[in-house]
C-alpha positions in Angstrom: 8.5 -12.2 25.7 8.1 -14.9 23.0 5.5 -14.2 20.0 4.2 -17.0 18.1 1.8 -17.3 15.1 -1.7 -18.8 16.2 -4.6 -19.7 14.2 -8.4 -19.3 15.7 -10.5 -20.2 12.5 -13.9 -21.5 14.6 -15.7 -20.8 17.5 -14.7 -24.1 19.0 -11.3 -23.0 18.7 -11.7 -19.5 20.3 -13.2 -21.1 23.4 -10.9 -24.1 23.8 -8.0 -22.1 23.4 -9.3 -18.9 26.4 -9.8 -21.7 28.3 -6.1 -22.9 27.6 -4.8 -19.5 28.2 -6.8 -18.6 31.6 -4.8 -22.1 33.5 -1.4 -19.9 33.3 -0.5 -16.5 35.3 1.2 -15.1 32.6 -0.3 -11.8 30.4 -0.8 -13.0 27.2 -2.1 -10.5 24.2 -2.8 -10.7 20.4 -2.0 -8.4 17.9 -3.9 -8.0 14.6 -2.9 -5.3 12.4 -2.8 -2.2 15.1 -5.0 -3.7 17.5 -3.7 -5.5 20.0 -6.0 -7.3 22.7 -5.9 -9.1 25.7 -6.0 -13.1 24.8 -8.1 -14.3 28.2 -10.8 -11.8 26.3 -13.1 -14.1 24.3 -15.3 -10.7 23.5 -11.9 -8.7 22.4 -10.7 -12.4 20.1 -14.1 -12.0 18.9 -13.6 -8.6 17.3 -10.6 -9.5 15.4 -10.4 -10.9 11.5 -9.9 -14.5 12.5 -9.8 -15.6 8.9 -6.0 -15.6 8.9 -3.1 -16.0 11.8 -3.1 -13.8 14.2 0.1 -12.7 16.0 0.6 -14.1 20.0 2.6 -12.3 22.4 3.3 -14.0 25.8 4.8 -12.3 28.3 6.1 -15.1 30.9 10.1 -16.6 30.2 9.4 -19.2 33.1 6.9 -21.4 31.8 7.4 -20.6 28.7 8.1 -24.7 27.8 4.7 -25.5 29.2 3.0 -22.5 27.7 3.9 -23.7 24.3 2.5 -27.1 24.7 -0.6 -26.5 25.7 -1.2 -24.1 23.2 0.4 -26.4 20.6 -2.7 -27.0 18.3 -3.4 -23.1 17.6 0.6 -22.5 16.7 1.1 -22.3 12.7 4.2 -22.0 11.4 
């Protein structure tokens, strides 16, 4: 499992990046305070504070590489 630091500041954003994370197999989930939700979810990203980074957890070590990439733009360091 590799966790990551995203960003989701607009509503563009939340529905580019679903659509990013539905092309892989892998479970992927975000975890805001105590909450932690399924990231394919638009309705679940949609009830978190998306005002500052939100913590990513993706569970796949295989295409981890590609995973990355693709969701390159959200990741803030």
């Amino acid at each position: 499992m590799k966790t990551v630091k995203i960003s989701l500041n607009s509503i563009d954003k939340v529905k580019a990046f679903v659509n990013e994370v539905t092309k892989f197999n892998a479970d992927f989930d975000l975890v805001s305070g105590r909450y932690v939700i399924d990231a394919k979810s638009i309705m679940g990203i949609f009830s978190l504070d998306l005002s500052k980074p939100i913590d990513l957890n993706i569970h796949d070590d295989e295409d981890i590489n590609d995973i990355l990439k693709a969701l390159e733009p959200y990741i803030v360091e």
